[in-house]
N, C-alpha and C positions, 0 to 999 in steps of 0.2 A: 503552602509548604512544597506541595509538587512542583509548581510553577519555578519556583529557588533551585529547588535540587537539577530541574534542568536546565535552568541559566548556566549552573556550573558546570557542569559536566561541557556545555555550549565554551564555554569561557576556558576551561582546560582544555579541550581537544581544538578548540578552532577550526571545524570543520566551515570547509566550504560550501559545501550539500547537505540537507537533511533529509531524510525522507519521514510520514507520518502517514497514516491510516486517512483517507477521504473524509469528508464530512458526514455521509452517510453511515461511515463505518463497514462499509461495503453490501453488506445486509441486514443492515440496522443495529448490528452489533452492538449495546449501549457502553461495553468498556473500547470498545475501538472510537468511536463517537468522542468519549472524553477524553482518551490520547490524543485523537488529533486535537481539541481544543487546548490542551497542555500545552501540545509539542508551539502551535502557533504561538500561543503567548510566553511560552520560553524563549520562540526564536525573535521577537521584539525585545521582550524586557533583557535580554541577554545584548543589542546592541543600544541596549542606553545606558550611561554610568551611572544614573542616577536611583535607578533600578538594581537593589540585592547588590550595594556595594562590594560588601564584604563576598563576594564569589569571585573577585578579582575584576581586571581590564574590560572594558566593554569589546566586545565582540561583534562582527557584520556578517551573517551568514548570507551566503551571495544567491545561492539557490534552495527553494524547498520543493518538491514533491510531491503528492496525495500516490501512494499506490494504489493501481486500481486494478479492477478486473474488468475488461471490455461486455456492457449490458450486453449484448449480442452475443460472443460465448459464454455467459450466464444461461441466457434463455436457449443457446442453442444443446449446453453441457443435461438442465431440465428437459428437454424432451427425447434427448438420446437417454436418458435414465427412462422416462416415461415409457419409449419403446422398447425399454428392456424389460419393463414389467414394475418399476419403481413409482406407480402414479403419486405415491403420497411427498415425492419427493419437492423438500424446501430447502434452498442455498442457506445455511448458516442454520438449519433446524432448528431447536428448542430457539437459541438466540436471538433467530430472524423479530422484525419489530415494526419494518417496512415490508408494502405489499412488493412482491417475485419484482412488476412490471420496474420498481425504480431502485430495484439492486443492482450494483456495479456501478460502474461510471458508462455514460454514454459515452460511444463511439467517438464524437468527434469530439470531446472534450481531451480524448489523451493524444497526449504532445511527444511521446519519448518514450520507442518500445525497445529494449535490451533483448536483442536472440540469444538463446542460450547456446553453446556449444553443446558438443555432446557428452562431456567431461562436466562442464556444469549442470545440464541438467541431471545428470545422475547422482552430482551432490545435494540435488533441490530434492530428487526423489526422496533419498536415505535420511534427509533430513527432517522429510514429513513423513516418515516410516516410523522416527522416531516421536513423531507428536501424538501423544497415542489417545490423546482427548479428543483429538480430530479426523478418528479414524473407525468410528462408527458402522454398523453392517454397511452405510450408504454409500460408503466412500465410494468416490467416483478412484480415489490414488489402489483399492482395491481390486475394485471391480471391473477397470477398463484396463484394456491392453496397452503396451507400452508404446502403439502408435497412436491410438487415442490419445494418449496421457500428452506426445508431444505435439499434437498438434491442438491441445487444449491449456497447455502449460507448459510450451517449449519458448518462451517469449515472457518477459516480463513488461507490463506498460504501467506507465505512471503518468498524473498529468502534471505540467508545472505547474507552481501556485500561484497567483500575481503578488504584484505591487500589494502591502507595504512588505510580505513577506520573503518575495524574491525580490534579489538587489537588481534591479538592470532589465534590459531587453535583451529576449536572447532568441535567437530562427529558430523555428519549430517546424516541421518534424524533430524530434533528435533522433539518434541512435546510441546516447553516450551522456549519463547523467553530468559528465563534468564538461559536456561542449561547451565552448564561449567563454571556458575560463583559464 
């Protein structure tokens, strides 16, 4: 039923790009986990017709995405909390389901980092200002200063996904989820 509901959505909007949560779910996340296996198999059955007819024309989304967080500012974000006195601190808390060492995405998996402006990043901030489930004594969006914040969160990376879900070959590095297209 989920899988339908995002064909269509895929099939009205005809997006070019998708983005979706890592396989890992970033920190084990078990509902981020099962988005991304949704969003994958919406973005297949969305270009076959033969798939959820009735959600209309089949669809070829040309690019998809995993967002990620670089393992390295993971582990580097945990020991600046450590030396501020937060030892108990765990990336995604109650959630986490994977050990600390294989949260995020490795370094050299991500293909495509977006710098924020300084107009964007301050609507990323207000935005997780207002997530308030995510915003726990531990918060690092709290507890660190607003140059900490951007040089931990002033950049967005995602990695590309392969073949069968991205359409094509495309240069990597990016700087620009719609490069190549």
């Amino acid at each position: 039923e989920a899988v339908g509901k995002i064909v269509a959505h895929i099939r009205r909007f005809a997006p070019d790009v998708v983005t979706t949560f890592a396989a890992n779910g970033g920190y084990g996340h078990v509902d981020h986990m099962a988005i991304h296996r949704l969003a994958l198999a919406g973005v297949l059955a969305a270009a076959d017709a033969t798939q959820y007819p009735e959600a209309g024309p089949a669809h070829r989304v040309r690019k998809v995405y995993y967002s990620a967080f670089a393992r390295s500012q993971m582990l580097k974000m945990r020991e600046m909390l450590r030396q501020a006195g937060q030892e108990d601190f765990t990336p995604g808390g109650n959630a986490a389901t994977i050990p600390v060492e294989e949260m995020g995405t490795p370094d050299e998996a991500i293909t495509t980092t977006i710098v924020l402006t300084e107009a964007e990043f301050d609507q990323k901030y207000q935005a997780i200002m207002q997530h308030k489930t995510q915003l726990g004594g531990v918060s690092r969006w709290l507890s660190a200063t607003r140059e900490q914040l951007m040089a931990m969160q002033g950049s967005e990376p995602f990695e590309l996904a392969p073949a069968p879900y991205t359409d094509g070959v495309f240069e990597t590095p990016e700087s620009d989820l719609f490069a190549g297209l």
